[in-house]
GUTOR-462937 format. One record per residue (C-alpha): x, y, z. Coordinates in Angstrom, 2 decimals. Example, Ala and Ser with C-alpha at 12.3 -4.5 7.8 and 13.67 -1.06 7.14 Angstrom:
       c1       c2       c3
    12.30    -4.50     7.80
    13.67    -1.06     7.14
end
This chain:
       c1       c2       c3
    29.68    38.15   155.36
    28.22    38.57   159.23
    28.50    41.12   161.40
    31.00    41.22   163.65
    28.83    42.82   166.26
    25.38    41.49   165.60
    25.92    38.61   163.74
    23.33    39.54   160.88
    24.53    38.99   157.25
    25.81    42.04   155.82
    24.16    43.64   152.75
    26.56    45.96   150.73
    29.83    46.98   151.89
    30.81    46.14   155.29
    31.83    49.17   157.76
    35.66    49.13   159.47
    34.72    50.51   162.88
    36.72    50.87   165.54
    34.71    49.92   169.06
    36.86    50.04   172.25
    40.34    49.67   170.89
    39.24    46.52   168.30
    38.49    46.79   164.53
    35.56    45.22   163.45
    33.56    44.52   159.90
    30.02    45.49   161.37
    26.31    46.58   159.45
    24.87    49.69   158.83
    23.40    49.41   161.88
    25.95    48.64   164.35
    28.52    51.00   162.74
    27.14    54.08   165.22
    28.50    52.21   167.96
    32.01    52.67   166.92
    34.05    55.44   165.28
    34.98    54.39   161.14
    38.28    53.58   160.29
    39.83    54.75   157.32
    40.73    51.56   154.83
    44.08    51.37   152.93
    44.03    52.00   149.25
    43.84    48.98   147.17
    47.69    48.97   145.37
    46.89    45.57   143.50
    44.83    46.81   141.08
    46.86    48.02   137.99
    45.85    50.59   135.52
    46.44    49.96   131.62
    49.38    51.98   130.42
    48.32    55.19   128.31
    48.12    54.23   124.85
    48.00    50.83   124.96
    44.87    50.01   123.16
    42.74    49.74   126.37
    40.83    52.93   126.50
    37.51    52.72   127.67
    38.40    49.49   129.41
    38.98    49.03   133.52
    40.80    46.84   135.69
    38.64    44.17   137.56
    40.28    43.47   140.48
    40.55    39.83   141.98
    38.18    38.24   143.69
    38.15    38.19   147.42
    39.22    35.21   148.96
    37.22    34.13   152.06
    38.88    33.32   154.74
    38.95    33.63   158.60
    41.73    34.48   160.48
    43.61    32.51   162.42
    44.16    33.24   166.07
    46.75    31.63   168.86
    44.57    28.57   169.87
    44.39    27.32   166.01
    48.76    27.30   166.45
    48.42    25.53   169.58
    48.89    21.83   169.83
    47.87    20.62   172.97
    46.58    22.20   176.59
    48.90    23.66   178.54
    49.58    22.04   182.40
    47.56    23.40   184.95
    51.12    23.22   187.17
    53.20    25.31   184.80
    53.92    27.99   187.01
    55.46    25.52   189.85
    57.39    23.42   186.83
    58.89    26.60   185.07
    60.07    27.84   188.73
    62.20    24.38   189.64
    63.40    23.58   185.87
    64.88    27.37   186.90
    66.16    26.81   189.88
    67.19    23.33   189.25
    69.76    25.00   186.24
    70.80    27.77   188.99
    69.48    30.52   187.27
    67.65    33.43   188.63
    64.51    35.13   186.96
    66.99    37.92   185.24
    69.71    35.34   183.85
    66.53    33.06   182.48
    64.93    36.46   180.73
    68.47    37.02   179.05
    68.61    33.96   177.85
    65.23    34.03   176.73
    65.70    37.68   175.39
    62.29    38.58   177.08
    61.70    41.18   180.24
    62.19    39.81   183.82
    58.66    41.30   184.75
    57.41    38.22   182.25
    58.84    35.15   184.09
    57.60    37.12   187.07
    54.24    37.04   185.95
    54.11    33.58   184.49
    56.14    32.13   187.76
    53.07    33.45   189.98
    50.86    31.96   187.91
    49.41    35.34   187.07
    49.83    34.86   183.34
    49.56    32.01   180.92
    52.50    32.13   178.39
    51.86    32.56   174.74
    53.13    30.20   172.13
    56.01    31.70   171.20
    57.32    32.03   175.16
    56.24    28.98   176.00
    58.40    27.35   173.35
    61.21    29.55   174.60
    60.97    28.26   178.31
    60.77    24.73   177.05
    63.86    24.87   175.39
    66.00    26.73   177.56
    64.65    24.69   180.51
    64.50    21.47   178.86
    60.77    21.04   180.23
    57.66    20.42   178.45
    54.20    22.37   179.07
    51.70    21.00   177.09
    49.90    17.90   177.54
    48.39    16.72   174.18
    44.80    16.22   174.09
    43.84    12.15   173.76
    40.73    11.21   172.27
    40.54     8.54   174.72
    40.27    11.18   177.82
    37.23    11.97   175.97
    35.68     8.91   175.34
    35.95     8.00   179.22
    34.64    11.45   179.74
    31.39    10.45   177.86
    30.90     7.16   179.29
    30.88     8.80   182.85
    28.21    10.94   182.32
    24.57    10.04   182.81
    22.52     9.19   179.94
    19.99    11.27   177.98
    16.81    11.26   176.90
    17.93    10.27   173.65
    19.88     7.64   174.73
    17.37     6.24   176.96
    14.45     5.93   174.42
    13.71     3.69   171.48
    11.90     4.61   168.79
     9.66     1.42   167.49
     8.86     1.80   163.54
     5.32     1.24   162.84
     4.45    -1.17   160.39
     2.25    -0.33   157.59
end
């Protein structure tokens, strides 16, 4: 396991330390730079019942699984539309509904579609899918591997691309 600070492989037990409001698995070195958090209990790990043959004997627990959590652009599916502000403002106003009635609807706080109508704030996942269905718009524009490839051929060439390596013949 790294270091969530450093980025050094971690030998032993990593520290939970809390550094400016985020949690973070760091070294023995980096874990002065935070204050440690306390770690739950493990609950999973059962104990034999008294007198049932197993004396002497502990539970192992499972193995750890490794695996790396998941955060909101791994959930999203596309990019979202560099106009979204001006497209969420005259689905709106095109259905006749004012910023309160559409954060009703939406059961989110006015001071949101505020925010995201000013362009002031990118919508998460979960709001953008709201607006899209209330206002019968779409935000994101799906990624084409095409764009790509014509990105690619626009650019000048490299080095690597330029040169050609002869074989010598023995």
């Amino acid at each position: 396991m790294q270091c969530e600070m450093c980025g050094e492989t971690i030998r032993g037990m990593p520290k939970l330390v809390r550094v400016e409001g985020a949690e973070l698995q760091v070294c023995n070195r980096c874990e002065k730079f935070g204050t440690e958090v306390q770690q739950p209990k493990r609950a999973d790990v059962r104990r034999p019942a008294a007198g049932t043959g197993t004396a002497g004997r502990t539970a192992t627990p499972p193995p750890a699984t490794a695996y790396r959590k998941r955060d909101m652009f791994d959930y999203m599916e596309g990019e979202i539309v560099e106009d979204y502000s001006e497209r969420i403002r005259h689905a709106r106003e095109a259905k006749g509904l004012s910023q309160k009635d559409l954060a009703m609807q939406m059961k989110e706080r006015e001071l949101l579609i505020k925010k995201i109508e000013k362009g002031e704030l990118i919508p998460e996942e979960a709001v953008r899918k709201k607006l899209e269905k209330v206002l019968g718009i779409r935000l994101l524009e799906s990624v084409a591997p095409d764009s790509e490839k014509k990105a690619k051929d626009l650019l000048a060439p490299t080095l690597g691309d330029v040169t050609i390596i002869k074989k010598v013949k023995k």
